[in-house]
TIFIMAR-442631 format. One record per residue (C-alpha): x, y negated, z negated. Coordinates in steps of 0.25 Angstrom, whole numbers, always signed. Layout:
// TIFIMAR-442631
X; Y; Z;
...
END
This chain:
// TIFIMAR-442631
+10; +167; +49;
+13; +153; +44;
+1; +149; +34;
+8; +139; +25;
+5; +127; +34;
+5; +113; +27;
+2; +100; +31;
+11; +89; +36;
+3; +79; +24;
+10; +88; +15;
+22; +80; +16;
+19; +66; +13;
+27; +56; +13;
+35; +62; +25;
+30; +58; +38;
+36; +64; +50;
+35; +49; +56;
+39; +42; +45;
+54; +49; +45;
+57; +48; +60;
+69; +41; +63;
+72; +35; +49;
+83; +37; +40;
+86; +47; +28;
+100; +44; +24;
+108; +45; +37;
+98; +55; +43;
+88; +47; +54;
+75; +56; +55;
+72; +60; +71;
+61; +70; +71;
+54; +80; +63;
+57; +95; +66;
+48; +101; +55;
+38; +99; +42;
+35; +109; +32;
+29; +110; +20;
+45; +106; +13;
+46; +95; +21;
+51; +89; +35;
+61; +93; +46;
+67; +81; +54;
+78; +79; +66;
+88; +70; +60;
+101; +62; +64;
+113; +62; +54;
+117; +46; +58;
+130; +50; +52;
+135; +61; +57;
+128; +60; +71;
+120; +73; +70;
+106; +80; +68;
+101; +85; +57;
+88; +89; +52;
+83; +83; +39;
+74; +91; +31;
+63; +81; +23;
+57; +86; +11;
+44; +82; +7;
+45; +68; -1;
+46; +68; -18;
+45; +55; -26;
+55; +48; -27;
+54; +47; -44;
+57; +65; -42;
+72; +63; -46;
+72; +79; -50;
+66; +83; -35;
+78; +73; -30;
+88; +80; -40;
+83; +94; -36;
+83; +90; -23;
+99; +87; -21;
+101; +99; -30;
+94; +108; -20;
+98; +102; -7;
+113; +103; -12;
+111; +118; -17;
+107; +119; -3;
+118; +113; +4;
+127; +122; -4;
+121; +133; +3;
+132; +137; +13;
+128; +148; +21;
+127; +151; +36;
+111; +153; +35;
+109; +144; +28;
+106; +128; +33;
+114; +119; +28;
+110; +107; +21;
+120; +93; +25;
+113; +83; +17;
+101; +79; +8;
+95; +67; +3;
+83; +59; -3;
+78; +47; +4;
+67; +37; -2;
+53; +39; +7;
+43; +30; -1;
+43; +20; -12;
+41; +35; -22;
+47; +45; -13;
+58; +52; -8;
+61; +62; +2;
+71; +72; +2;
+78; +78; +14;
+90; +89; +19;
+97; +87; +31;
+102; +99; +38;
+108; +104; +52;
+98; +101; +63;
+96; +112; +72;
+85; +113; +81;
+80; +131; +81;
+67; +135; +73;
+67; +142; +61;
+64; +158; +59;
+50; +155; +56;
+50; +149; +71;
+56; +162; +77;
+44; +169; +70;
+34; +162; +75;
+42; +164; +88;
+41; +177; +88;
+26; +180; +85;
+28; +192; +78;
+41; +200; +70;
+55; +196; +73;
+65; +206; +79;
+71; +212; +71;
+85; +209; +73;
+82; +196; +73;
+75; +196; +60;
+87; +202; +52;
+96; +194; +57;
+87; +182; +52;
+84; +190; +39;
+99; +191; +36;
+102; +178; +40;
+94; +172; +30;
+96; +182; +19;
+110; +178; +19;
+107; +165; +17;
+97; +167; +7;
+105; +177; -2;
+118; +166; +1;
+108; +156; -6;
+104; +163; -18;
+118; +169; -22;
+120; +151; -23;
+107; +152; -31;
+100; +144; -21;
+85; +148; -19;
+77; +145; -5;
+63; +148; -10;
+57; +145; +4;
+62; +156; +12;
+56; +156; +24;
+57; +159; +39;
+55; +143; +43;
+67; +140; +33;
+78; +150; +41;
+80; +143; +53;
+87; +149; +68;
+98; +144; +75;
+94; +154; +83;
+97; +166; +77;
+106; +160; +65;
+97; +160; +52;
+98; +146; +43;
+90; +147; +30;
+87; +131; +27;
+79; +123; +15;
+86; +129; +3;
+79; +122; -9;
+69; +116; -2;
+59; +125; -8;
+63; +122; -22;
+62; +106; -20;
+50; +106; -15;
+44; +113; -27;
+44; +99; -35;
+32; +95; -41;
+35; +80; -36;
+33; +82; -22;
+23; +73; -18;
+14; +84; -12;
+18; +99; -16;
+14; +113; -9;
+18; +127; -9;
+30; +123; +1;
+37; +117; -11;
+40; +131; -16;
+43; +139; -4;
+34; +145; +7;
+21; +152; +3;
+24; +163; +15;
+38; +169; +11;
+37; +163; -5;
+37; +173; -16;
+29; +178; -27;
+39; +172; -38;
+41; +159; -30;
+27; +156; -28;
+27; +157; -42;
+38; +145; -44;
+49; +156; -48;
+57; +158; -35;
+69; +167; -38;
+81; +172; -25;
+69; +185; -26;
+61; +174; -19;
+69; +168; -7;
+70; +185; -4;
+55; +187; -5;
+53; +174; +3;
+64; +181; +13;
+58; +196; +14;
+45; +187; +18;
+54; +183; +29;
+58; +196; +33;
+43; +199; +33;
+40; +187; +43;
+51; +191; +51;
+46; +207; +52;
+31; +205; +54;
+30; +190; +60;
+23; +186; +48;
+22; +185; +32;
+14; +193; +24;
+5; +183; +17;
-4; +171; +24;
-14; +164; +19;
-22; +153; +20;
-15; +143; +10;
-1; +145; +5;
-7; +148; -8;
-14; +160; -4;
+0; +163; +2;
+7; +163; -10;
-5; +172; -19;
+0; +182; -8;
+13; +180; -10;
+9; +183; -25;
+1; +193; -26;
-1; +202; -13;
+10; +212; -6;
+14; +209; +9;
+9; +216; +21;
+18; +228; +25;
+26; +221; +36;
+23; +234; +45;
+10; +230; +44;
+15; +219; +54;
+27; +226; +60;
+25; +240; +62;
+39; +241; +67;
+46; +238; +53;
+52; +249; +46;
+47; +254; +33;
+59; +249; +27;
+59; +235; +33;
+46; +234; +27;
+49; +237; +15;
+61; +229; +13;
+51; +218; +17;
+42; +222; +7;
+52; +223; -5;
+58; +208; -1;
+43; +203; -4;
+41; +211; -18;
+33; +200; -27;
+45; +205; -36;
+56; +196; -35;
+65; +209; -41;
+59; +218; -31;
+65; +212; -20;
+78; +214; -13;
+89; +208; -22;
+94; +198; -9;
+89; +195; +5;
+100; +200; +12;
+96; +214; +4;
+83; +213; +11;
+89; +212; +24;
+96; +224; +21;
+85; +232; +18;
+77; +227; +32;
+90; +228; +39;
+90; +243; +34;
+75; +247; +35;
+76; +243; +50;
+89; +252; +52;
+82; +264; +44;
+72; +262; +56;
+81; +266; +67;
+84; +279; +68;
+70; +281; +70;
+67; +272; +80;
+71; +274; +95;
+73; +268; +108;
+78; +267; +122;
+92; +273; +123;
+94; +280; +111;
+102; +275; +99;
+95; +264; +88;
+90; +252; +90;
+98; +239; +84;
+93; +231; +74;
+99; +219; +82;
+98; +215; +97;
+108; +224; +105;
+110; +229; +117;
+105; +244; +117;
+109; +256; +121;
+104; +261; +135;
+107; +274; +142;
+107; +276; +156;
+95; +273; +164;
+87; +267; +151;
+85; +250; +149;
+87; +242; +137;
+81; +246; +125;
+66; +238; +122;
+55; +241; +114;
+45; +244; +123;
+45; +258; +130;
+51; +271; +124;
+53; +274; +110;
+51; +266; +99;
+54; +252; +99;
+65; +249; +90;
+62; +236; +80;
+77; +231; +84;
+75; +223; +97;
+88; +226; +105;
+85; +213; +113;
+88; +199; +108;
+77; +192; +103;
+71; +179; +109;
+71; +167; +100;
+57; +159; +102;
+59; +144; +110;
+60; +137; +97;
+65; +123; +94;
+81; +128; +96;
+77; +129; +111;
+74; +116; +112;
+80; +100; +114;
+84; +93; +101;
+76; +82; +107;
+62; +90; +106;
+52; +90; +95;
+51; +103; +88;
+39; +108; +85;
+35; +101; +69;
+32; +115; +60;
+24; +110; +49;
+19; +120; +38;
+28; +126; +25;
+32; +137; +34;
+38; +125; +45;
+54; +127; +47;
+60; +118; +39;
+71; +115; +46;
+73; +116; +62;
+86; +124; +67;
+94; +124; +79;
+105; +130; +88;
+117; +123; +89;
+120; +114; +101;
+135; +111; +103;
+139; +98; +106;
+143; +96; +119;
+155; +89; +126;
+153; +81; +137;
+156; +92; +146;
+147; +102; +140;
+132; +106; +144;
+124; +108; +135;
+115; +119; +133;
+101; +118; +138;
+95; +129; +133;
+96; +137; +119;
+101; +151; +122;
+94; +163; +114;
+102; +164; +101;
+104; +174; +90;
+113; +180; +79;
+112; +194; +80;
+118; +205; +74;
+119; +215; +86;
+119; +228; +82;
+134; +235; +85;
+136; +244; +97;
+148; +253; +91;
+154; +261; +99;
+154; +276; +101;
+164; +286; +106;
+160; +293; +119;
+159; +308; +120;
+164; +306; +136;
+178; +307; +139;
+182; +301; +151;
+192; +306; +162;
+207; +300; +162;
+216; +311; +160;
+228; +309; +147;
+236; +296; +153;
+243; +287; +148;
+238; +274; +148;
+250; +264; +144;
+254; +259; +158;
+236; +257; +161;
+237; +249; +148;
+250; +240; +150;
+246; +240; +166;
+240; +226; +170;
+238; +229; +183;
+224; +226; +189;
+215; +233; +196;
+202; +225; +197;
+199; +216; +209;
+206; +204; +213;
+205; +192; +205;
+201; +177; +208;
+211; +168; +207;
+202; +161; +197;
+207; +172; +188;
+216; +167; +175;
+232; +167; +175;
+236; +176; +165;
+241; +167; +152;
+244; +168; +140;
+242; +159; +130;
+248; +156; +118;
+242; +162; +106;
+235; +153; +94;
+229; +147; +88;
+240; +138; +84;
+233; +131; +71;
+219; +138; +67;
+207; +128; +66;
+193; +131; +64;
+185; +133; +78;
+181; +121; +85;
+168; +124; +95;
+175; +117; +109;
+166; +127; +119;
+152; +134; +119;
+150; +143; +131;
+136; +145; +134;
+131; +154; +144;
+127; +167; +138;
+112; +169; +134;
+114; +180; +124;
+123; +184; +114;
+138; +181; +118;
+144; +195; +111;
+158; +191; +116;
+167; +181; +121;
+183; +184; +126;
+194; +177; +131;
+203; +178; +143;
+218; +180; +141;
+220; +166; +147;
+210; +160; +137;
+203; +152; +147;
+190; +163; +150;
+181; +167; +140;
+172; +180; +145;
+159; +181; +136;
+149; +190; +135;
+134; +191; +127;
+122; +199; +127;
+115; +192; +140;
+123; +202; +148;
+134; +192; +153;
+148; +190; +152;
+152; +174; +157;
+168; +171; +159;
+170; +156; +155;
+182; +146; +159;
+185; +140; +146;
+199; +132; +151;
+191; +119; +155;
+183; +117; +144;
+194; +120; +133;
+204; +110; +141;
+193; +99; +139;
+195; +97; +124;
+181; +93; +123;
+179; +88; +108;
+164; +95; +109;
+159; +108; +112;
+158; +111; +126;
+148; +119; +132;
+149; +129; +142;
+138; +135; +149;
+142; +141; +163;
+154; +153; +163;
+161; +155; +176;
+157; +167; +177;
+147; +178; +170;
+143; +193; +173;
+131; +200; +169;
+133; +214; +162;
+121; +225; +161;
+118; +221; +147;
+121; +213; +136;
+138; +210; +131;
+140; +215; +116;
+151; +210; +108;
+165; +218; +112;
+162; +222; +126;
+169; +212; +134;
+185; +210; +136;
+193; +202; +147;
+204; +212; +153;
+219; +209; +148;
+223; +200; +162;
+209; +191; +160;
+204; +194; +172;
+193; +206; +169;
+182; +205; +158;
+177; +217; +153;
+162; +221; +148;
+155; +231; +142;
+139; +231; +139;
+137; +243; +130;
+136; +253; +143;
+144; +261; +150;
+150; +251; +159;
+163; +244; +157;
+163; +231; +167;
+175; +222; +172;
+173; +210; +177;
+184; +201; +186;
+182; +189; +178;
+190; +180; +189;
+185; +187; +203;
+172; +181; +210;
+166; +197; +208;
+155; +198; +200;
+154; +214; +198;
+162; +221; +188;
+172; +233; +187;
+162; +242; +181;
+169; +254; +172;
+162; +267; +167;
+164; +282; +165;
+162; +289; +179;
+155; +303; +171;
+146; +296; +163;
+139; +284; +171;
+124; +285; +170;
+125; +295; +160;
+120; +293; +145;
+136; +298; +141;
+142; +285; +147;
+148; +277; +136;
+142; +264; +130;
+156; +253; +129;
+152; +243; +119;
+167; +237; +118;
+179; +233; +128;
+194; +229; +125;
+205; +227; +137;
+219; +231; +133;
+227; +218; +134;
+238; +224; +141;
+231; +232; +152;
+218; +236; +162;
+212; +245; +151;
+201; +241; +143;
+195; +249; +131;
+179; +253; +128;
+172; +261; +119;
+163; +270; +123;
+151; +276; +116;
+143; +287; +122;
+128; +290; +115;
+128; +303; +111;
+116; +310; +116;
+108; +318; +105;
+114; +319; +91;
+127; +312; +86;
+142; +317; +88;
+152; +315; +84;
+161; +308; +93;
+175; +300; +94;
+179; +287; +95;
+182; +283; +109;
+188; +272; +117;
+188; +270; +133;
+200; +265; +140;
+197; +260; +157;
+207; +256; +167;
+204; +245; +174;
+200; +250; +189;
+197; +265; +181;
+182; +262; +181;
+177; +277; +178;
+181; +281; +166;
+192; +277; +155;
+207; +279; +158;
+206; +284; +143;
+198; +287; +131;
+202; +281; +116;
+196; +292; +107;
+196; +295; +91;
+189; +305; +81;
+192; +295; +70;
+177; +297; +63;
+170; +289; +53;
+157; +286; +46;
+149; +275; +55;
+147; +263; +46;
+133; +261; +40;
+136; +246; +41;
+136; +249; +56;
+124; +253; +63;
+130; +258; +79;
+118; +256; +88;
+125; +261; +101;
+125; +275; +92;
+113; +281; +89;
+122; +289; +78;
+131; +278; +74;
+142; +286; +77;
+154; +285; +69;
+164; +286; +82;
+159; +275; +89;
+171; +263; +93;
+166; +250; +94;
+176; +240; +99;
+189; +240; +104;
+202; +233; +104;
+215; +234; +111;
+227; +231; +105;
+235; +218; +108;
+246; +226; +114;
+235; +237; +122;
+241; +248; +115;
+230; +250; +106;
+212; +250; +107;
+206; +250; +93;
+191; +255; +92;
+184; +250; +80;
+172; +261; +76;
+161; +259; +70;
+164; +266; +57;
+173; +257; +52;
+188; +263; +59;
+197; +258; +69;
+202; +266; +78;
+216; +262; +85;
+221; +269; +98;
+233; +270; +106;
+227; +266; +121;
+237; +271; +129;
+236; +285; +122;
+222; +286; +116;
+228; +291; +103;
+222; +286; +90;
+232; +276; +84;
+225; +271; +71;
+212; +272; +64;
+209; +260; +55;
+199; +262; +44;
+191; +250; +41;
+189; +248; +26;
+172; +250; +23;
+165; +237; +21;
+155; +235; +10;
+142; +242; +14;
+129; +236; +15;
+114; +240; +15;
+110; +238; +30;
+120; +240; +42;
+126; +229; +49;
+124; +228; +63;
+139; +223; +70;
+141; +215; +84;
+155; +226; +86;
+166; +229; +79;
+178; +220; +83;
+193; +223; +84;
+203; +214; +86;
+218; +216; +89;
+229; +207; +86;
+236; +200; +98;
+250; +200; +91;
+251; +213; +85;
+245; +225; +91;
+242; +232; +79;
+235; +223; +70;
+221; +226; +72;
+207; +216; +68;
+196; +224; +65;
+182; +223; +61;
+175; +228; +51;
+163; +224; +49;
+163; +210; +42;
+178; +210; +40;
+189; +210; +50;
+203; +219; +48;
+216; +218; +51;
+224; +230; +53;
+239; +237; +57;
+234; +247; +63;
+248; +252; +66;
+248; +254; +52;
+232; +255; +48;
+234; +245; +39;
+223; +232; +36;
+230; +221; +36;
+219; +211; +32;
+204; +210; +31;
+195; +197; +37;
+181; +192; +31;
+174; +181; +31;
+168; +172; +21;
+156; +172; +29;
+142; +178; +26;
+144; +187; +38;
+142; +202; +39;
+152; +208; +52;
+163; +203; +62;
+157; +203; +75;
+172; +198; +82;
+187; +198; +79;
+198; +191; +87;
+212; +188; +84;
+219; +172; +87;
+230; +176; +99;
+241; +171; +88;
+237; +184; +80;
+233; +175; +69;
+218; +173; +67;
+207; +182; +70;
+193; +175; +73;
+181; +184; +70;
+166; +183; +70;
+154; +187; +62;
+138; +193; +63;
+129; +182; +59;
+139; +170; +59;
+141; +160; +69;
+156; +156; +65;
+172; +162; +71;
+180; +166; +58;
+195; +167; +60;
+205; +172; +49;
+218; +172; +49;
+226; +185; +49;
+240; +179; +45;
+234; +173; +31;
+234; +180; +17;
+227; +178; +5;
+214; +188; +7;
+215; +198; -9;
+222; +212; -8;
+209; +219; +1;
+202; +206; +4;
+197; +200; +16;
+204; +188; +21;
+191; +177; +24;
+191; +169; +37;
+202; +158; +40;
+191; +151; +43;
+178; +149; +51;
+169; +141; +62;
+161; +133; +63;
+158; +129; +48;
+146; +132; +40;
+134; +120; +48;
+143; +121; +61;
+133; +127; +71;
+142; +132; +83;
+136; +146; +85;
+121; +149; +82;
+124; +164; +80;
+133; +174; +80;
+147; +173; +84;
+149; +188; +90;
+163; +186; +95;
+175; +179; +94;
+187; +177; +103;
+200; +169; +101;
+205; +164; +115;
+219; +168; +119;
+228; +156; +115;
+220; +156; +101;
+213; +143; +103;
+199; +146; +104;
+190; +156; +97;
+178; +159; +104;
+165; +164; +97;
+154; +171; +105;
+141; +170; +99;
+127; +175; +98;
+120; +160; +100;
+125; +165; +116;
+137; +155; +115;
+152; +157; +115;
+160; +146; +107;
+173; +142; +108;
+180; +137; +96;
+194; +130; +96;
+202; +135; +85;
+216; +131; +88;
+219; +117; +81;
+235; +117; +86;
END
């Protein structure tokens, strides 16, 4: 409940006519977007460098205040020293005279146009899910806790000051807060200090310490859990002598459904002792993160198995629907379907008003998606797609307990065979090349086309061998084919847009990350949706109905096996699936196991890849596809560049290499442990990625390093991170040169590339990326990238992405 509303007269000397259209330096005002009780909120345009930008005006001073003015500078360059991907950036400051004794201050920051958190509250009329709620929370934690290892205080934490670029999280008005403390203001109130609603004890009393910005952000947490705060009152006054002197509401008191522990983790951030309270945000986070996992096993729902703390796709046994909250069991406090932003100003023309917020509590700045620029012959968009960074929860594979019928035969003629036995083809169909591998000098990624048809999630994007057809797919259920040959031959200087695929296919449920794959002749794209059914689409025929592939014995039967992940050997008709079967009843023990299929075998695999290699499951992995967390379970697979091998990587931290013509185990890789952290992390998938020039070096990933290994030797050749703030590798592919391996990350919107052939990481360190794109304050990607691909002649890297784009970057400057 907003109660700190204030009155436009609180702000003299800046009238909201009075600005439009003039000048401050070489920013022309156009229209106010916003007015609190720290200032204004306008549109402008940079006449210099041709863009918009939004000017943040703070409330006048007089102009005889040279030490607001000092401080001023001094804060406003503190902030923009603040480098941080949550964190809005601040281009340019100023002071300009505004009367013969005053002068008004101002920011000048990106213009986006999306609503701030406070709005996506008020959308929802009630407690934000809660996936979407800890995704927030930990965005703004790291920024936060970023901010205070500088020693930079915010002192007006608040949901209006984090603002959504759908779902990416920028914390804005660092300092702020502090300036507007100044005595010399020429009308002060409480909004100089912070915001009565989220402020704490010591703050109110003109003490604020780091301890404050986390009260302030467990007040957040509050808002976000119970859709409100704990305090109101008619004045903001009468807020802060609660903020003082009385404890807040048990949060159950509004939301039955947290856990006790949630609560209290909430409960311990607003301690009126700064030393009581967590030692960082991010430590708060942790402790919610873990109350809500402690919740689980005691919660059930449709289908067996635990509920994701993230939107996934659930697990459904024969005969029963998508997992909801209503009917049957209990309801789990993890929505396992995305949530629904509210139709806020990101949804609408640049040339609209917003509606003006006015109060303390009012965004402070207004935030938007980014809109590509277009070349002459691209269309734009006309409506926002649904966006979100989310961390969805990792379906890791599992061993099955079926053995399927094929009889001990050798499979080295099926694997080097290329003979095929689908339908007959359209002569729209590619001719086989090959082209030449690169890329022949390595530059940052250039953004040249945005494809645009999906309306979820795009988990996965992949080239054809030819170079010209990309196949996506993403949680609206689709896979699209797209021609990109004409528009890379433009050469356009702009971003193209493309919105229309020749062709797409609509699959039962939604695509994940690692379930599609193009045969090794280019003419059959491959897909699995988490069931028990493999499909093979003609990519080139006019037939719309796929080749549909699964185990005869157990169809409609609660033993058929879950595929989560598909390869194709690149030297045959055979591709590769792990299979999971839930065990019914209480956990077994069970091996590792691999399905090899024949193309034109649809029935049952020609063999079955198994291993007894055991382990510990990680507690940095939750597997919500096992209701057991099974340590047997594979969760990708890969084939060797020469088909001779399949690697299944486990959620336990191993790797395990066989021989595919004769099922034996060849090599286990053990993955070194990685530093272990309060809460478990929830992973897109596990990638593996194998060299195209050498059949035995191996990429791997291990949570948020990659590896490169000899697995003819079992020896690790080098270890990948990244500079990054970012917590797991969600993809890994490797330049067709054999050079560079490209990979993504959970929470960040940027393609990393390193390069394999250069030295210089410390005896056992981690080699840092080669480098990155786009840069810190480029906006390409609103969300997540989930998967990266490099295009056969090692020109382009694609980056498929949770803001339901695909974006092709060129990255070959020879």
């Amino acid at each position: 409940m907003d109660t700190n509303q204030s009155s436009e007269s609180s702000q003299p000397g800046i009238q909201s006519g009075s600005w439009e259209n003039k000048m401050l330096g070489r920013y022309r005002l156009l229209r106010l977007l916003g007015r609190g009780g720290m200032g204004e909120v306008w549109l402008a345009e940079d006449t210099q460098l041709r863009r918009q930008v939004a000017v943040k005006l703070l409330p006048t001073v007089f102009a005889s205040d040279r030490n607001f003015l000092q401080d001023f500078e001094r804060e406003a360059q503190a902030a923009a020293t603040l480098e941080h991907p949550h964190i809005l950036p601040v281009h340019d400051f100023g002071e300009q005279q505004f009367a013969e004794d005053e002068v008004v201050t101002y920011l000048i920051t990106p213009y986006i146009s999306g609503g701030s958190l406070r709005d996506r509250i008020l959308g929802a009329s009630g407690p934000l899910p809660v996936d979407e709620a800890l995704s927030y929370l930990r965005q703004a934690a790291e920024a936060i806790d970023f901010a205070h290892s500088q020693q930079v205080l915010h002192r007006d934490i608040k949901p209006a000051n984090m603002l959504l670029q759908q779902k990416w999280l920028f914390l804005a008005d660092f300092g702020i807060a502090k300036l507007l403390t100044s005595t010399t203001h020429r009308t002060r109130t409480h909004a100089g200090s912070g915001t009565p609603d989220y402020m704490a004890p010591e703050q109110a009393r003109g003490r604020a310490e780091p301890a404050s910005d986390r009260y302030s952000f467990a007040m957040t947490a509050y808002h976000l859990f119970t859709g409100r705060v704990p305090f109101t009152g008619d004045t903001p006054y009468s807020i802060l002598l609660k903020q003082l002197s009385e404890q807040p509401a048990s949060p159950r008191q509004f939301n039955p459904a947290l856990p006790e522990a949630v609560e209290q983790a909430i409960l311990q951030g607003l301690s009126k002792s700064p030393e009581d309270r967590p030692p960082s945000c991010m430590a708060l986070v942790h402790a919610l993160e873990q109350g809500w996992n402690r919740s689980i096993p005691a919660l059930e729902y449709q289908g067996g198995g635990k509920p994701s703390p993230y939107p996934i796709r659930p697990f459904t046994e024969p005969g029963v629907g998508p997992q909801t909250s209503q009917g049957g069991g209990k309801p789990s406090p993890y929505p396992v379907r995305s949530f629904t932003e509210p139709d806020v100003a990101a949804q609408m023309p640049v040339t609209e008003t917003p509606a003006q917020h006015t109060g303390n509590d009012a965004p402070t700045f207004i935030s938007s998606s980014f809109q590509p620029t277009m070349a002459a012959s691209g269309a734009a968009r006309t409506e926002a797609p649904q966006r979100k960074i989310s961390r969805r929860a990792l379906f890791i594979g599992g061993a099955t307990a079926l053995v399927a019928a094929g009889g001990i035969v050798s499979l080295y003629t099926l694997l080097q065979s290329h003979t095929s036995q689908t339908a007959v083809r359209s002569v729209s169909s590619p001719t086989p090349t090959h082209p030449t591998p690169g890329p022949k000098k390595l530059v940052a990624g250039v953004p040249v086309l945005s494809l645009t048809g999906h309306s979820k999630d795009v988990s996965i994007a992949r080239w054809d061998p030819t170079g010209r057809y990309l196949a996506t797919a993403a949680e609206d259920a689709y896979v699209m084919l797209w021609d990109l040959a004409g528009a890379l031959q433009k050469g356009s200087t702009g971003l193209q847009t493309i919105a229309t695929p020749i062709r797409k296919w609509k699959l039962p449920s939604q695509i994940l990350t690692n379930e599609l794959c193009w045969s090794a002749d280019g003419r059959t794209i491959a897909v699995v949706t988490g069931e028990s059914k493999i499909y093979l689409y003609d990519a080139f025929s006019n037939a719309d109905t796929p080749q549909v592939y699964a185990i005869a014995s157990a169809a409609n039967s609660s033993n058929a096996p879950i595929h989560k992940a598909i390869a194709w050997s690149p030297k045959g008709n055979t591709f590769a699936t792990p299979g999971y079967v839930a065990p019914q009843g209480q956990p077994i023990q069970q091996p590792q196991q691999v399905d090899l299929w024949q193309v034109g075998q649809t029935n049952n695999p020609i063999r079955i890849l198994s291993s007894d290699t055991t382990g510990t499951a990680r507690t940095l992995l939750i597997d919500v596809s096992h209701p057991f967390n099974s340590p047997a379970n594979v969760d990708m697979v890969g084939w060797s560049s020469d088909g001779s091998l399949v690697a299944g990587h486990t959620n336990f931290g191993s790797v395990t290499i066989w021989q595919a013509a004769t099922g034996a185990v060849f090599q286990v890789l053990a993955l070194p442990s990685r530093p272990e952290k309060e809460n478990p992390t929830y992973v897109f998938g596990e990638s593996v990625a194998w060299s195209p020039v050498d059949a035995h070096v191996l990429a791997v990933s291990n949570l948020d390093i990659a590896m490169l290994w000899d697995v003819q030797q079992n020896k690790l050749l080098q270890t990948f991170k990244t500079t990054d703030p970012v917590p797991f590798l969600t993809g890994l592919a490797w330049s067709s040169n054999g050079k560079y391996l490209t990979g993504s990350y959970a929470e960040s919107p940027r393609v990393y590339v390193w390069d394999t052939q250069m030295s210089g990481a410390a005896p056992g360190g981690a080699q840092p990326q080669k480098l990155f794109f786009p840069q810190p304050g480029t906006h390409v990607h609103t969300a997540t990238v989930s998967d990266v691909a490099w295009s056969p002649d090692g020109r382009y890297i694609t980056s498929a992405s949770g803001d339901t784009t695909v974006v092709v970057w060129l990255v070959d400057g020879g």
